[in-house]
C-alpha positions in Angstrom: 17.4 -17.5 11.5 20.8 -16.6 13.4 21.9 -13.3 12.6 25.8 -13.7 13.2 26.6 -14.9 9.5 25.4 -13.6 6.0 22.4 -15.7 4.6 23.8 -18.5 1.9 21.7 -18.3 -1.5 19.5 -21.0 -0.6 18.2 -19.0 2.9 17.8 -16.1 0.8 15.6 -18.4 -1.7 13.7 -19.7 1.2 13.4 -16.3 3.3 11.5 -14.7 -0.1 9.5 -17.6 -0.8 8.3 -17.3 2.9 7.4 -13.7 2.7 5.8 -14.4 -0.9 3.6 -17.0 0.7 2.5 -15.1 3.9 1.5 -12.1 1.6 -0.7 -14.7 -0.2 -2.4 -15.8 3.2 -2.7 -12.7 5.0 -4.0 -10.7 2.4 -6.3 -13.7 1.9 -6.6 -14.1 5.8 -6.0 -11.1 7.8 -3.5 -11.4 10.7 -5.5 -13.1 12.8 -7.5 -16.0 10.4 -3.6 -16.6 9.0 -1.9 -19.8 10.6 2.1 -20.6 10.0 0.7 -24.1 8.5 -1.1 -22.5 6.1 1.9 -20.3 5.1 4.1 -23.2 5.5 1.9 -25.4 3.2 1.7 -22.0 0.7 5.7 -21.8 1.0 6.1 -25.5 0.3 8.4 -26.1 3.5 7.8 -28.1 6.6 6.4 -25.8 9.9 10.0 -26.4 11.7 12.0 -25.2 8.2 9.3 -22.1 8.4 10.2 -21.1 11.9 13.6 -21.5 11.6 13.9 -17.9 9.6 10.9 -16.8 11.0 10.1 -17.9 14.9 6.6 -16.7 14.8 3.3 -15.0 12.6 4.2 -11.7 14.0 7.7 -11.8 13.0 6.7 -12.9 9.3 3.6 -10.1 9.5 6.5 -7.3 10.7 8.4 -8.5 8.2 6.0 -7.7 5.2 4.7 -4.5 6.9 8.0 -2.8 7.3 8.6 -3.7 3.2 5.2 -2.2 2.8 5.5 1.0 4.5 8.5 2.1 2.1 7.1 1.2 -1.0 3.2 3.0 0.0 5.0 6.1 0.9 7.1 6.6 -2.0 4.3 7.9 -4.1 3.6 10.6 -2.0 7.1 11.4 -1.6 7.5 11.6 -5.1 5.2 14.7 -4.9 7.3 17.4 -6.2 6.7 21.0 -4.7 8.8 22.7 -7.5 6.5 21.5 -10.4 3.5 22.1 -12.0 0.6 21.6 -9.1 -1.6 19.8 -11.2 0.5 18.0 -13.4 1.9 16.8 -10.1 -1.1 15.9 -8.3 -2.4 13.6 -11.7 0.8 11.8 -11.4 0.4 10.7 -8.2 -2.8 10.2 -8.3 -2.0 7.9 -11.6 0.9 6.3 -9.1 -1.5 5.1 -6.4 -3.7 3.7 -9.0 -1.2 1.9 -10.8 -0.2 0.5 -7.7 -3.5 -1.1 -6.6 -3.2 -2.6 -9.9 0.2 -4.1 -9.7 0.0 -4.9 -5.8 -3.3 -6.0 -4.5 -2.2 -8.4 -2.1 -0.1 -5.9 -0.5 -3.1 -3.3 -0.5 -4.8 -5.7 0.9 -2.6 -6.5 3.5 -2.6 -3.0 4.8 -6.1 -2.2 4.8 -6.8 -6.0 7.1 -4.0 -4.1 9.5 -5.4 -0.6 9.9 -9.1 -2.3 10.1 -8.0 -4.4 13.2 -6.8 -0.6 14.2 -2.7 -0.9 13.1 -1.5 -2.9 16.4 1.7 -3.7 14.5 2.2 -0.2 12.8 0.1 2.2 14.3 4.2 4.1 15.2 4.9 3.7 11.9 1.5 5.8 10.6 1.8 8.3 13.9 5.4 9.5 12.8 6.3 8.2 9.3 3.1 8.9 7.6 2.2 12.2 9.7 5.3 13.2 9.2 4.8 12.6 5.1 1.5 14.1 5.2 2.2 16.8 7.1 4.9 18.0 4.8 3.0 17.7 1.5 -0.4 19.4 3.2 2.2 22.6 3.2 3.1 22.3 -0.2 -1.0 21.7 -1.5 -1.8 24.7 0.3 0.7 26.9 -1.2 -0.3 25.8 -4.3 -3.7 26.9 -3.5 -2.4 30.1 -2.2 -1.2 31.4 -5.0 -4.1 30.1 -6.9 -2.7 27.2 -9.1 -5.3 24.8 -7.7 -8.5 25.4 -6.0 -9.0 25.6 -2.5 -9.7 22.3 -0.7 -8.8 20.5 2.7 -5.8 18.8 1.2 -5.7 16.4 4.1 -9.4 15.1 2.7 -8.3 15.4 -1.2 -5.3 12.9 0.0 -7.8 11.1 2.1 -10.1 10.8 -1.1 -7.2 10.0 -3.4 -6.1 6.9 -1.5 -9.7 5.5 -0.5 -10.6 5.8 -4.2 -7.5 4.4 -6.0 -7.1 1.5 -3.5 -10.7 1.0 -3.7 -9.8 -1.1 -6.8 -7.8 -3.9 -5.0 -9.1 -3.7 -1.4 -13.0 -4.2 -2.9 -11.9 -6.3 -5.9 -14.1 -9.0 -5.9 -17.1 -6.5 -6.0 -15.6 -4.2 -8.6 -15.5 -7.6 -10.7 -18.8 -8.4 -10.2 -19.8 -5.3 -11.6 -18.1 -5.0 -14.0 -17.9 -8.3 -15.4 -15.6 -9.3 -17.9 -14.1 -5.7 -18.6 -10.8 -4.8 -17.0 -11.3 -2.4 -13.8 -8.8 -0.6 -14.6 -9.3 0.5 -18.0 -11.6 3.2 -17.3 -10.4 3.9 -13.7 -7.5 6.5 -14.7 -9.3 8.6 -17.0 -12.0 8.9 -14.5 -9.9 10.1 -11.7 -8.0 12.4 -13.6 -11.1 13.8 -14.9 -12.5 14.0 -11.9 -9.4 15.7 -9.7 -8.7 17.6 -12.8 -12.3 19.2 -12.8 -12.0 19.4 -9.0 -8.9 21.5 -8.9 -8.4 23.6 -11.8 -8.9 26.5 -10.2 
């Protein structure tokens, strides 16, 4: 789409609608089973109207990812050194679970890219993330320093955190199966608090 002139309402219409329908496929599809005609057809618009904002699958892919990034991050960021270790820890671990429950395609999404070894964000997790990660490993460990949690590896209790939260919309299908007709989530957050609360009261 040319750059040199704000997008009318109608490009901005079309530009969501896009996005909204290559999050359905690639979640669906992963990056590389995902075609621009099956977006296109998911979108409603004809293959040339597609590629006119978005030229190619990458540029629709980079698109989502760079949205994506922001909004998994913000959780952790949220992670607040100055108040009460544990009462900070159970809300973001309730944060992460809340958000495999309101964005599964998204979830999705980013597990199919760091499964095919992050090609398209594997910067982004090297700086952005480490840099994240890094900052609130200092902050766990003072924590258990001065006793307020129990000791841990806090790069493994964050590691834990997001592999079991997510597990709920990456594995979905499965956890359904299991479970039937009962909601997945209506027994997930009492059981990870209770478990992260039994794991880290010192």
């Amino acid at each position: 789409m040319p750059k040199d002139r704000a997008p009318t309402r109608i490009q901005k219409k079309n530009r969501a609608a896009i996005l909204e329908a290559a999050l359905n496929v690639f979640s669906a599809n992963g990056f590389r089973g995902a075609t621009v005609d099956q977006i296109a057809a998911e979108a409603g618009l004809s293959k040339p109207n597609l590629l006119y904002y978005f030229p190619s699958k990458i540029e629709m892919h980079n698109a989502l990812l760079a949205q994506l990034m922001d909004t998994w991050l913000d959780p952790l960021r949220d992670l607040n050194a100055e108040g009460d270790p544990l009462t900070e820890i159970m809300a973001y671990v309730r944060r992460k679970l809340q958000m495999s429950r309101d964005f599964p395609r998204e979830s999705r999404l980013f597990a199919n890219e760091i499964v095919q070894g992050a090609p398209r964000i594997h910067d982004a997790l090297n700086h952005d993330l480490k840099t994240l990660v890094d900052e609130k490993k200092i902050v766990l460990e003072k924590w258990m320093e001065t006793g307020k949690i129990a000791r841990v590896h806090p790069y493994h209790l964050l590691f834990s955190v997001w592999s079991l939260t997510q597990h709920y919309a990456d594995f979905d299908v499965q956890v359904r199966a299991i479970l039937g007709d009962e909601d997945p989530y209506d027994g997930a957050e009492a059981f990870v608090e209770t478990l992260y609360q039994r794991l880290l009261t010192p």
